[in-house]
C-alpha positions as CSV (number, residue, x, y, z in Angstrom):
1,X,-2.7,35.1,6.6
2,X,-5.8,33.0,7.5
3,X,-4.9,29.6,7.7
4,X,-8.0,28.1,9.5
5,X,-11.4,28.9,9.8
6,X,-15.1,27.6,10.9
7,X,-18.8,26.6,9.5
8,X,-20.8,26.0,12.4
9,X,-24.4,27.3,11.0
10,X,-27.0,24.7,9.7
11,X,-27.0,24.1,5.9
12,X,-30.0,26.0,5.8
13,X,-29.1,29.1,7.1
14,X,-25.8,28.9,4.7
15,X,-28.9,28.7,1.6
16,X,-30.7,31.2,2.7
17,X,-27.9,33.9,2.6
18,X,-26.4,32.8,-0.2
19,X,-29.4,32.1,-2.4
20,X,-27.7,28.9,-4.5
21,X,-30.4,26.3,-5.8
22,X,-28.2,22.6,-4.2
23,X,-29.0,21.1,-0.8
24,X,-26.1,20.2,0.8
25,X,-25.8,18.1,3.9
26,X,-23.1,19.1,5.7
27,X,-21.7,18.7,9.6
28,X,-20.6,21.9,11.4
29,X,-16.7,22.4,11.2
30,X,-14.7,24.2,13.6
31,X,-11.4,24.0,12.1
32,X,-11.1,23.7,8.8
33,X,-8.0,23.6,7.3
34,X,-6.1,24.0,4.3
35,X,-6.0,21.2,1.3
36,X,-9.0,20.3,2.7
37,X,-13.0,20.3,0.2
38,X,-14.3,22.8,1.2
39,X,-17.6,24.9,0.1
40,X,-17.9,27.6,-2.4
41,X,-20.3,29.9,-4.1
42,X,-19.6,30.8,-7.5
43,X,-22.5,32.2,-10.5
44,X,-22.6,29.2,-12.9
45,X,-25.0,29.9,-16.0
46,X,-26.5,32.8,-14.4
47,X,-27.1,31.1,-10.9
48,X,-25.3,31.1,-8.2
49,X,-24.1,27.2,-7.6
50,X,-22.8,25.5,-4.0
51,X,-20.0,23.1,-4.8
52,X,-17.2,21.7,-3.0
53,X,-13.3,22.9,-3.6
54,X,-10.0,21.9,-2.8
55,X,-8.1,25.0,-0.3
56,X,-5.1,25.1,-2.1
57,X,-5.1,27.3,-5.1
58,X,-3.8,25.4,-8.4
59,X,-2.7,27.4,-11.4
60,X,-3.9,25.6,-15.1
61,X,-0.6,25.6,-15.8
62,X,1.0,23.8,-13.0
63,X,2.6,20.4,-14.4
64,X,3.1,19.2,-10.8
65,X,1.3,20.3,-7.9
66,X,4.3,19.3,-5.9
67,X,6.0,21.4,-7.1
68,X,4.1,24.5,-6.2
69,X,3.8,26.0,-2.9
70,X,0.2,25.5,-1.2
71,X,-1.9,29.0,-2.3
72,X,-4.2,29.2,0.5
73,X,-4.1,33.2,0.6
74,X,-4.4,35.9,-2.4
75,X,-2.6,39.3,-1.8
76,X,-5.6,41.3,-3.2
77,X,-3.0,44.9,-4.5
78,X,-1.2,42.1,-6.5
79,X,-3.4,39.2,-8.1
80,X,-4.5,41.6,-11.3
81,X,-0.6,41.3,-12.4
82,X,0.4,38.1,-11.1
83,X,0.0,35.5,-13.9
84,X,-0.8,32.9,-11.5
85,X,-4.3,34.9,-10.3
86,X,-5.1,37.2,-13.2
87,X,-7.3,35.7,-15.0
88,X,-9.1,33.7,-12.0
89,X,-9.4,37.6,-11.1
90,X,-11.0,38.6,-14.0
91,X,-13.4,35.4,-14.6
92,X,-13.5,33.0,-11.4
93,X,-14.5,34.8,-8.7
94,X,-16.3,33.3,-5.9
95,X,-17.2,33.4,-2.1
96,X,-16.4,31.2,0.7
97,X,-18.9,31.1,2.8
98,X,-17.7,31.3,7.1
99,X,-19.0,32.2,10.6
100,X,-15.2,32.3,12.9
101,X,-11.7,32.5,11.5
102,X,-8.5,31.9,13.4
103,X,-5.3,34.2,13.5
104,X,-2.5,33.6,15.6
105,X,-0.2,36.4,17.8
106,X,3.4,35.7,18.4
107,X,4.9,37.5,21.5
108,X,8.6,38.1,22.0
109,X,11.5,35.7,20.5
110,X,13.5,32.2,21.6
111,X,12.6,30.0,24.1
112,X,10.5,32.3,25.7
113,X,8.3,33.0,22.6
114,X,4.3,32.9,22.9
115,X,1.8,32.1,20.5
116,X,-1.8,33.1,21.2
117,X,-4.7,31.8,19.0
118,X,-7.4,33.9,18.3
119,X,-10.9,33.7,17.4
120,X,-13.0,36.5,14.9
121,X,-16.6,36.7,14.2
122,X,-19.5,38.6,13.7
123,X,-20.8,39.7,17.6
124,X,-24.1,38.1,16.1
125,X,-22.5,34.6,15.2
126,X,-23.8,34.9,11.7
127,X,-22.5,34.5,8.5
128,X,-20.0,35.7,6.5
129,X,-18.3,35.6,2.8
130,X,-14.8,35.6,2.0
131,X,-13.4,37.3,-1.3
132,X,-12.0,33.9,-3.0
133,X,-10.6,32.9,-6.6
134,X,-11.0,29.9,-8.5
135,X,-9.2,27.7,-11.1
136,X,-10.1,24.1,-12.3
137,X,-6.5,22.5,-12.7
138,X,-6.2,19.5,-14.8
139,X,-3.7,16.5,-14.3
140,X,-2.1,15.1,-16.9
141,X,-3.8,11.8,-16.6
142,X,-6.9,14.7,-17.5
143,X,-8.5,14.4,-14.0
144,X,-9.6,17.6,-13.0
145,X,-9.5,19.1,-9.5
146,X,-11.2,22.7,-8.5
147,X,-9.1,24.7,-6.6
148,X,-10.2,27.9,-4.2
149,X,-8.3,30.2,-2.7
150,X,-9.5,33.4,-0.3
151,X,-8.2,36.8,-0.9
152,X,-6.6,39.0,1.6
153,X,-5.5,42.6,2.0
154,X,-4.4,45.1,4.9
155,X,-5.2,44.5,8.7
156,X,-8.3,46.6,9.5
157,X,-8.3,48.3,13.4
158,X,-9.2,45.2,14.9
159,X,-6.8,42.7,13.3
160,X,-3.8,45.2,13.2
161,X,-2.9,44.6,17.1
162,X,-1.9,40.9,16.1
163,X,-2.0,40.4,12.1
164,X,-0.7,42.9,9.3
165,X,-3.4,40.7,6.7
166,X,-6.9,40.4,7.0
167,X,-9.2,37.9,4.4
168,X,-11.5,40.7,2.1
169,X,-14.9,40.0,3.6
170,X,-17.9,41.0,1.0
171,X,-21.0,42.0,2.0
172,X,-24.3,40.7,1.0
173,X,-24.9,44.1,-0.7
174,X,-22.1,43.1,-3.2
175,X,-22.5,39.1,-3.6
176,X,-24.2,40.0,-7.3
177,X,-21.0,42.3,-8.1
178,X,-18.3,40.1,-6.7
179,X,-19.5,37.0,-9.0
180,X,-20.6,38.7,-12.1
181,X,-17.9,36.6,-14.8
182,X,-18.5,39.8,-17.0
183,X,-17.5,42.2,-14.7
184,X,-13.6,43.3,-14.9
185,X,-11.2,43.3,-12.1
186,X,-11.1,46.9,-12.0
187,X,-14.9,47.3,-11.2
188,X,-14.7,45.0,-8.2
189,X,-11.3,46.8,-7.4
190,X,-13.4,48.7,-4.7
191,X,-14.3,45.4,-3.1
192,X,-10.9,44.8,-2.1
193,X,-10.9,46.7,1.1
194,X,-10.3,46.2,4.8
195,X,-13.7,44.8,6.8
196,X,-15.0,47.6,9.1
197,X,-14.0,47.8,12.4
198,X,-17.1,46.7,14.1
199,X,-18.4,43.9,11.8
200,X,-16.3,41.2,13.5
201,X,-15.2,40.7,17.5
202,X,-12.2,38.9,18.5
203,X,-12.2,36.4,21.5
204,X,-8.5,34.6,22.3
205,X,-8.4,31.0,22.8
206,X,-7.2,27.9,23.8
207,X,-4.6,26.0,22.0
208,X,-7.0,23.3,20.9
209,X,-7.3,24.7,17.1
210,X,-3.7,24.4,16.9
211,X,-4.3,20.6,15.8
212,X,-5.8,19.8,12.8
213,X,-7.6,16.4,14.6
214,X,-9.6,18.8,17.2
215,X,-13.0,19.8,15.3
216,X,-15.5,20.4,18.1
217,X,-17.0,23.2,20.2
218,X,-13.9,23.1,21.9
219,X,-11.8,24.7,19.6
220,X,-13.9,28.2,20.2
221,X,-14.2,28.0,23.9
222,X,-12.5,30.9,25.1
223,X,-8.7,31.5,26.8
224,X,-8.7,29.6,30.2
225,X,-5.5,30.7,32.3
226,X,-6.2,28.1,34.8
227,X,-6.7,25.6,32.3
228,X,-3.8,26.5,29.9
229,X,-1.1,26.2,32.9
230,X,-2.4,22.9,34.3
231,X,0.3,20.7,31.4
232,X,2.9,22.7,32.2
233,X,1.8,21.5,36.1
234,X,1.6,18.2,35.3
235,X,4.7,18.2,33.1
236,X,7.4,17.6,36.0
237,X,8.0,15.1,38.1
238,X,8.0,14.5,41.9
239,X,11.9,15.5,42.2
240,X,11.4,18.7,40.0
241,X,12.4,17.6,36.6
242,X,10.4,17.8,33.8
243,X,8.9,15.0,32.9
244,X,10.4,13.0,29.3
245,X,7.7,14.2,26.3
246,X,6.1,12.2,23.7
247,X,7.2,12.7,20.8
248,X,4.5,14.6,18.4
249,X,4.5,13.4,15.2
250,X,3.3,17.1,14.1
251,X,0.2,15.4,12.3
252,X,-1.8,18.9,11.6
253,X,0.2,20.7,13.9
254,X,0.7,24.5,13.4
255,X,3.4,24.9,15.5
């Protein structure tokens, strides 16, 4: 499941590939994160239109978003018979634009359990387009919120050594069949695949992208053994003991 991911390309680059008519001003983000706006490319009266989302699919038929789980992820084999993403399938289909995504590796169990944080994209640093479903959900005070959510499938080669999901990447080729409203789920069924092998590279890295609050460079620079044993170093105490921990408060942590 991809739960974080990155937009570190100027605004204009993001226009140029995506062909909308808007400006946008944005800042680069290295970790963006779920519940958060973020941007989307969707065909709106026959042009393709950059507006901001929620992450965090919401049903039209949710009374209380507290009340349903957080939708971050589509399973792409089951969204055309799941009443929660079957119609977004057939009508509100969109991209979300990226240039890194985050997946994380867990090795062995208890106390002695390791997570690893890893880092995909393309080897050129360019673009890319998540597959991603939309659904305006409206309150019952009749606010309206739109809602995104990107859709996943199968590990391809890469992904399979630490993931069993990878996000449906589509390629430029198939931005114009991917967001055609009249076009019905099972003619974009072929869309729904695995991203080849070579398209993206994966780098591991630090532990900075575990917090929500860390949104610079730093987050991408890679794995640094020296660097990632130096807390533990610092962590005990002239006589030996460990050292008494702050407490975390767990604000934006993943783990």
């Amino acid at each position: 499941m991809c739960g974080r991911y990155a937009i570190t390309l100027p605004p204009d680059a993001m226009r140029s590939l995506f062909a909308y008519r808007e400006q946008p001003n944005f800042p680069p983000r290295y970790n963006i994160a779920p519940t958060q706006p973020v941007p989307v490319v969707r065909l709106h009266e026959g042009s393709r239109q950059f507006m901001l989302m929620r992450w965090g699919f919401l049903p039209g038929w949710v009374k209380d978003p507290r009340d349903f789980p957080l939708v971050i992820n589509i399973r792409g084999e089951s969204a055309a018979t799941k009443p929660s993403f079957r119609a977004a399938l057939t009508r509100r289909r969109c991209l979300m634009p990226a240039d890194a995504f985050y997946e994380w590796h867990r090795l062995g169990q208890g106390q002695q359990a390791e997570t690893r944080a890893y880092l995909f994209r393309r080897p050129d640093r360019g673009l890319f387009a998540f597959a991603a479903l939309w659904e305006t959900w409206h309150s019952p005070d009749g606010s309206e919120i739109d809602t995104v959510a990107l859709v996943n499938g199968p590990a391809n080669g890469l992904m399979a050594a630490i993931h069993e999901r990878c996000p449906v990447i589509i390629a430029p080729r198939d931005f114009d069949c991917w967001l055609d409203p009249m076009a019905d789920a099972k003619d974009t069924a072929h869309l729904l695949r695995p991203p080849p092998d070579d398209l993206l590279e994966m780098v591991r890295i630090g532990n900075a992208v575990n917090k929500v609050a860390h949104d610079g460079p730093e987050v991408q620079e890679p794995f640094d053994p020296a660097t990632a044993e130096a807390p533990k170093a610092a962590a005990v105490t002239a006589r030996g003991k460990p050292a008494t921990r702050a407490r975390d408060d767990g604000q934006g942590s993943l783990f």
